[in-house]
N, C-alpha and C positions, 0 to 999 in steps of 0.2 A: 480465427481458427487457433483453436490451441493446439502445442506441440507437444506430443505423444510419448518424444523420448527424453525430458527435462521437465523439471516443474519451473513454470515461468517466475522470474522475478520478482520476489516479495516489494511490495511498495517504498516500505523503508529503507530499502536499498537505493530505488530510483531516486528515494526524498535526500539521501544523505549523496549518492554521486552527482546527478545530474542538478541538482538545487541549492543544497547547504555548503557544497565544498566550491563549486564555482560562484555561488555569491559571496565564500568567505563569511559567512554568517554560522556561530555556533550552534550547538542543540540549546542551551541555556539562552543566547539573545531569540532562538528562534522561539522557545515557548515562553518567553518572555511578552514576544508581538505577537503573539496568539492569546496571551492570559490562559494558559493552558500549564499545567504541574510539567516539571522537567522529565519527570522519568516516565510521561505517557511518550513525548516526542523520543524519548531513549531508547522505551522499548520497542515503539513500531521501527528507531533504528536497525534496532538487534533483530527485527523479525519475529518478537515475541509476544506481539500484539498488533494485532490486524487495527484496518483505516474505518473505522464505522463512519457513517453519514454525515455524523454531527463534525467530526473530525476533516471528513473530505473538503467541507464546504468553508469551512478553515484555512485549510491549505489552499483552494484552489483561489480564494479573497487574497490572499499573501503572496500568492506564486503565481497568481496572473494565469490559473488552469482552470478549467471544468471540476465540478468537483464529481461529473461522470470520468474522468478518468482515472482518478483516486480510486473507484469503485472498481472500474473494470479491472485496475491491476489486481486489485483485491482478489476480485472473486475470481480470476485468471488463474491465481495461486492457489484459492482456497477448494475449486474446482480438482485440479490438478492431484493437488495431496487427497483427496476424497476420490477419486477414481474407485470405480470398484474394480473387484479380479473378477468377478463375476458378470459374465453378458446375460442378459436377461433378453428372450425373443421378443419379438415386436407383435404388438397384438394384433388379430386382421379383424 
């Protein structure tokens, strides 16, 4: 269930608190063990580039995760900010 009054936690948050900073591993050694360019891991740091598929399964080979979890934080976020103000009825 998504929550209604926050937009859930962009992935690159989770990747840099929960992963990069308790393994001690940088952005730089980490797209280094991915073979991945520095500023793609930098900017799904910053939140300015979402986890695409090819990316999830990446991390999750590295970090010992699903690479459905990569996804669902994703689209948790991407969901979230895409809300509409607009209800649309339900069709019977």
């Amino acid at each position: 269930m998504r929550p209604e009054s926050r937009v859930p936690t962009h992935p690159g948050e989770i990747l840099l608190e929960e992963f990069l900073r308790p393994l001690a591993i940088s952005q730089v050694d980490f797209a280094r063990h991915l073979g991945v360019p520095v500023q793609r891991i930098n900017e799904i740091v910053r939140g300015r580039r979402g986890v695409s598929a090819a990316t999830a399964w990446l991390f999750s080979q590295a970090l010992g995760t699903t690479p459905e979890f990569w996804l669902t934080l994703q689209a948790n976020h991407d969901l979230a900010l895409s809300r509409p103000v607009k209800k649309v009825a339900v069709l019977n």
